[in-house]
C-alpha positions as CSV (number, residue, x, y, z in Angstrom):
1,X,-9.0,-18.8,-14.0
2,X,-7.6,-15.7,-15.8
3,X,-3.9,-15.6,-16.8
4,X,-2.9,-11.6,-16.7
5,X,0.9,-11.2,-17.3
6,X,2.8,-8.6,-15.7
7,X,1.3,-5.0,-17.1
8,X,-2.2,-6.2,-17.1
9,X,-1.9,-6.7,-13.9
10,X,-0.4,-3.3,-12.7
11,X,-3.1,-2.1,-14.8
12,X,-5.7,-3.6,-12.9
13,X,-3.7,-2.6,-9.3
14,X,-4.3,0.8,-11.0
15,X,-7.7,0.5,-11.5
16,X,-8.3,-1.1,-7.9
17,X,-6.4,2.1,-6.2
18,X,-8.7,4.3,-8.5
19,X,-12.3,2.5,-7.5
20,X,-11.0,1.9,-3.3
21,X,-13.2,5.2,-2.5
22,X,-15.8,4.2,-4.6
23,X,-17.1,1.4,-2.5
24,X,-19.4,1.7,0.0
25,X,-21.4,-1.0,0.9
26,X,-19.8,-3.7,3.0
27,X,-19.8,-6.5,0.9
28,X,-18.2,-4.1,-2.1
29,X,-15.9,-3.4,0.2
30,X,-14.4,-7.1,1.1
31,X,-14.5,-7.6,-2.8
32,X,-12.4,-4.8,-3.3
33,X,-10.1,-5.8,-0.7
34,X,-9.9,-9.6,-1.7
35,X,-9.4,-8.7,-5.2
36,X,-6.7,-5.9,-4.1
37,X,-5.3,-8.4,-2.3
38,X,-5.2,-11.6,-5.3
39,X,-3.6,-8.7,-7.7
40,X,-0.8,-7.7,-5.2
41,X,-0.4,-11.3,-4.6
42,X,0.2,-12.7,-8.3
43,X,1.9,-9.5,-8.6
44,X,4.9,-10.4,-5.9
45,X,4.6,-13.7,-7.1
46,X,5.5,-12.8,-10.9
47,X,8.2,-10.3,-8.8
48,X,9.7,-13.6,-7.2
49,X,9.1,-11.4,-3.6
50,X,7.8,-13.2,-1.2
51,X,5.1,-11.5,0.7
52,X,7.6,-10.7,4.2
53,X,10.6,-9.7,2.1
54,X,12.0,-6.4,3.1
55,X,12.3,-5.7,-0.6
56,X,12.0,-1.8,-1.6
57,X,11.5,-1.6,-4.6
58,X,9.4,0.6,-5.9
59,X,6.1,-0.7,-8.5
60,X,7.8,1.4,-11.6
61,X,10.8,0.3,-10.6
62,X,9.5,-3.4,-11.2
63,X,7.4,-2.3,-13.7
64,X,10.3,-0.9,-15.8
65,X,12.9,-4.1,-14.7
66,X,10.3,-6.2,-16.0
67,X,10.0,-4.5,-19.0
68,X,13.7,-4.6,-19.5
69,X,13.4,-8.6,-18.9
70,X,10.8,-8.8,-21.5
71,X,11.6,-7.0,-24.5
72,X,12.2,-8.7,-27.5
């Protein structure tokens, strides 16, 4: 298993949003969306959101509260 922390992770939801238009063959296509999927996952999950929260707040907006949590 691969351990990203929070910013390698928005990175990589980066790079998935960049590459969705890219696939197009069917089984690229379910990869994409299952690994889509896992990132946005361990992403809510490092947010402490559960995925049916009504939660609003925007990904720079967790982006930069977690860098505020973080900083040393």
């Amino acid at each position: 298993m691969i351990d990203f922390d929070y910013l390698e992770l928005m990175q990589l939801k980066l790079c998935m949003d960049m590459t969705k238009d890219k696939m197009f063959m069917g089984g690229d296509m379910r990869r994409h969306a299952s690994i889509t999927e896992k990132v946005e996952t361990s992403l809510r999950m490092l947010d402490g959101v559960s995925e049916n929260s009504e939660d609003e707040e925007s990904p720079f907006d967790r982006l930069m509260r977690w860098k505020k949590e973080n900083q040393k």
